[in-house]
C-alpha positions as CSV (number, residue, x, y, z in Angstrom):
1,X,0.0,0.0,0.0
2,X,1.3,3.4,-0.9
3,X,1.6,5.4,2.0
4,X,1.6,9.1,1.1
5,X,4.9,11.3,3.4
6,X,6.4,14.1,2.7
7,X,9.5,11.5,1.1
8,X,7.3,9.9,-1.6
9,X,5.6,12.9,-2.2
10,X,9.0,14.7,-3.0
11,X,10.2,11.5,-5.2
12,X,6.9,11.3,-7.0
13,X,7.4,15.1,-8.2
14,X,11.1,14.0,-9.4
15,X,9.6,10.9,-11.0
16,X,7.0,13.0,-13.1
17,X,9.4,15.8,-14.1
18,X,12.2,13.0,-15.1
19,X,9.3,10.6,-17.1
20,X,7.8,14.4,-19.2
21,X,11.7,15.2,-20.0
22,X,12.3,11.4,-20.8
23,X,9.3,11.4,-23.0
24,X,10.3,15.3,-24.8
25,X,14.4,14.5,-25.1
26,X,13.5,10.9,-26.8
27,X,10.7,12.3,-29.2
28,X,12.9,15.4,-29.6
29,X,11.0,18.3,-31.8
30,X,13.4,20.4,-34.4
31,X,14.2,22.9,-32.1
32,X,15.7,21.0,-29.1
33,X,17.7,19.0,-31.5
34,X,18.9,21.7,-33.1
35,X,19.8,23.0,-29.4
36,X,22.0,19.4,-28.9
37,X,23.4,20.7,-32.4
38,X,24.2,23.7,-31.3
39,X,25.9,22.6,-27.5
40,X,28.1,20.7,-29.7
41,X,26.4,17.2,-28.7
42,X,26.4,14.4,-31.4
43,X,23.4,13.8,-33.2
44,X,21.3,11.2,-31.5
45,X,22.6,12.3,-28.2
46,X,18.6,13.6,-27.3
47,X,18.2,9.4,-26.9
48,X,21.1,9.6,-24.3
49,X,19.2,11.6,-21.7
50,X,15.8,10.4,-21.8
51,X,17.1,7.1,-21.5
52,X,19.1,8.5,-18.0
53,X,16.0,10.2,-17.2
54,X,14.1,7.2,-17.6
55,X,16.1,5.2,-15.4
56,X,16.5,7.8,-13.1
57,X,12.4,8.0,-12.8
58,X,12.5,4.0,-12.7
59,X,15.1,4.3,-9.6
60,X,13.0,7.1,-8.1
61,X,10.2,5.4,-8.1
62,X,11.2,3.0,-5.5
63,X,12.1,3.2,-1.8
64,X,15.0,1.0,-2.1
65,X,16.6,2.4,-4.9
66,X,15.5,6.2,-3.9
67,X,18.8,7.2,-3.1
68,X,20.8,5.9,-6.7
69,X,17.6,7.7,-8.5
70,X,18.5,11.0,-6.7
71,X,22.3,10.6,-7.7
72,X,21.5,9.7,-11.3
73,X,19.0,12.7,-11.5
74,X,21.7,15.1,-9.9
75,X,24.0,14.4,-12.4
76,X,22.2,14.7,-15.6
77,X,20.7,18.0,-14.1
78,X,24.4,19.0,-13.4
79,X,25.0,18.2,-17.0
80,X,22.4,20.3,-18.3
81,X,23.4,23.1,-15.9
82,X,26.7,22.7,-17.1
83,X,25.9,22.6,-20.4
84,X,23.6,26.2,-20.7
85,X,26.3,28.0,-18.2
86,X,29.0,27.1,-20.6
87,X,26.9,28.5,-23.0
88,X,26.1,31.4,-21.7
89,X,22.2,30.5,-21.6
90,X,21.7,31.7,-18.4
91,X,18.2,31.8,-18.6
92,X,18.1,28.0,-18.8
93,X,19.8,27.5,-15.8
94,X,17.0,27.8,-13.8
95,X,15.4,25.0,-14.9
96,X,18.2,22.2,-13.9
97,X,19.4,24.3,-11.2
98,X,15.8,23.8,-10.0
99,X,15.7,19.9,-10.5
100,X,19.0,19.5,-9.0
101,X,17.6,21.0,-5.9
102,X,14.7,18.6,-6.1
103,X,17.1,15.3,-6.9
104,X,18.5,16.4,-3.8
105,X,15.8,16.9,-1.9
106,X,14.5,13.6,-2.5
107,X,17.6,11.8,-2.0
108,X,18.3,13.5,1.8
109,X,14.6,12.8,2.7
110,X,15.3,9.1,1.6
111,X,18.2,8.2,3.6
């Protein structure tokens, strides 16, 4: 039985932001692959992160595995910060920096 705490709660918001950017970076429009094209990524590199976003969801998802789901998460987020500060697209930051915070969130109130 699912048990609702602040912990799960937190994690299931992680889990639903990681399965919608899963789901966009695999189907990918024009314009966020020209954006991979542009960062300097190799084409096809769109599958590459929803795949780790997928699994980072999947590991979310799950009391046991909570913790690896948060580091996973981090890290892509990191990534992505990384990527758009080395870009100068400061006004994309916000958005991983965000979900970083969350990954972390999630992974302190699961330990």
């Amino acid at each position: 039985m699912f048990e609702f705490t602040l912990a799960n709660g937190v994690a299931w918001v992680a889990v639903f932001v990681f399965m919608a950017g899963a789901i966009a970076n695999w189907v990918a429009p024009p314009g966020m692959r020209a954006a991979y094209e542009h960062w300097g990524y190799p084409a096809g590199f769109h599958y590459v992160t929803s795949v780790a976003e997928f699994l980072a969801a999947l590991l979310l998802s799950f009391p046991a595995t909570r913790i690896a789901g948060a580091a996973l998460g981090g890290l892509v987020m990191a990534a992505a910060l990384g990527t758009v500060v080395y870009n100068r697209e400061f006004t994309h930051a916000v958005g991983p920096a965000i979900i970083g915070a969350l990954c972390a969130w999630a992974g302190w109130l699961a330990l």
